[in-house]
SEZA-416971 format. One line per 8 residues: for each residue x, y, z of C-alpha. Coordinates in steps of 0.5 Angstrom, whole numbers, padded with zeros to 4 digits. Each point is the difference from the previous one (the first is absolute). Example, Ala and Ser with C-alpha at 12.3 -4.5 7.8 and 13.67 -1.06 7.14 Angstrom:
BEGIN
0025/-0009/0016; 0002/0007/-0002
***
This chain:
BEGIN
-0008/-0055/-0063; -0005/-0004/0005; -0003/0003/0006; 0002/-0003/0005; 0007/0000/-0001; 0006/0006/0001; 0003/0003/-0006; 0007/0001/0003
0002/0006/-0005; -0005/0004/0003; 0003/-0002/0007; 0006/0002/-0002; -0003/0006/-0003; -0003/0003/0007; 0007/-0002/0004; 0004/0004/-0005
-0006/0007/0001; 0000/-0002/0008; 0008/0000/0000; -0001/0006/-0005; -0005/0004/0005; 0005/-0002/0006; 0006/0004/-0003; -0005/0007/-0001
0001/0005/0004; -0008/0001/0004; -0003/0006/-0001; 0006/0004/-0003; 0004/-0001/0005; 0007/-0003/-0001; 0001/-0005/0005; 0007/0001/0004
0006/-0002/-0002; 0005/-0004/0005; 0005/0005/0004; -0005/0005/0000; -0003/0003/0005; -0007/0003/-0001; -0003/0006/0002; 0000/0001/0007
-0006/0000/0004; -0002/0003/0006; -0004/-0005/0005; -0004/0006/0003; -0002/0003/-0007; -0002/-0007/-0002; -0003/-0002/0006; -0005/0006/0000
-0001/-0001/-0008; -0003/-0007/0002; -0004/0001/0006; -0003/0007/-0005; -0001/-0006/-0006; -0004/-0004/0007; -0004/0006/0001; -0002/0001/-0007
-0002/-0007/-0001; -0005/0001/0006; -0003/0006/-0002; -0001/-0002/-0007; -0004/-0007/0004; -0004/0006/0004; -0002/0004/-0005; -0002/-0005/-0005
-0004/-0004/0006; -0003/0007/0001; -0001/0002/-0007; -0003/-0008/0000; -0005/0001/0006; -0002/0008/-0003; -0003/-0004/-0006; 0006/0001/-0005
-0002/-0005/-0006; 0007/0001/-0003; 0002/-0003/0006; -0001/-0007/0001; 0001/-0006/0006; 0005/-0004/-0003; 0004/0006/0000; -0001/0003/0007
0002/-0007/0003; 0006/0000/-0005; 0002/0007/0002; -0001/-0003/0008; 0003/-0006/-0001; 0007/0004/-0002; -0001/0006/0005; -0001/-0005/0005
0008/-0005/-0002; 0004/0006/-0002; -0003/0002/0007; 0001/-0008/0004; 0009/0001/-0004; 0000/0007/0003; -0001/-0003/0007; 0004/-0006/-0001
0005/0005/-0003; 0000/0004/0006; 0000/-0006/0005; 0007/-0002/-0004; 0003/0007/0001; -0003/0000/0009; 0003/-0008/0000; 0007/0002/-0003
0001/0006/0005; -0001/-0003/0005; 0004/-0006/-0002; 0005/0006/-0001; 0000/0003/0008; 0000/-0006/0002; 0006/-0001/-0002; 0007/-0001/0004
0005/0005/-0002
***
């Protein structure tokens, strides 16, 4: 086999363990079947269950910056802006989120009835 060339086999290979991989239920968990409803949701539990996620990420940023600051040597730069860098998106899609919410109620009381 030359270098430059694709061996087609191997090709044919990787698709099957892609298509393979695709049909796997994630993570043990059964993807739902057609007609059946999933579990029940409620949006209040799953809203505060979110914003505590947020909140955790953005305390986890502040004790690693202080940690970092204090002189912790298991605690490195790189790590402190990544953890940053997530506090601050999880924090910009809760905003865009909530901004969502507020632009659709009050599209919903202007409505005519």
């Amino acid at each position: 086999m030359k270098t430059g060339m694709i061996d087609a086999s191997r090709i044919e290979a990787m698709i099957s363990q892609l298509k393979a991989a695709a049909t796997r239920p994630q993570d043990g968990i059964d993807a739902p079947q057609l007609g059946q409803a999933g579990p029940k949701v409620d949006f209040a539990s799953a809203l505060k269950a979110t914003l505590d996620q947020v909140n955790g990420a953005q305390q986890k940023s502040e004790d690693m910056a202080k940690r970092f600051v204090l002189g912790d040597d298991t605690v490195s730069l790189s790590d402190v802006m990544i953890n940053s860098q997530k506090a601050s998106i999880a924090f910009q899609a809760t905003v865009q989120v909530r901004n969502k919410l507020v632009s659709a109620y009050h599209d919903i009381m202007n409505m005519q009835v």
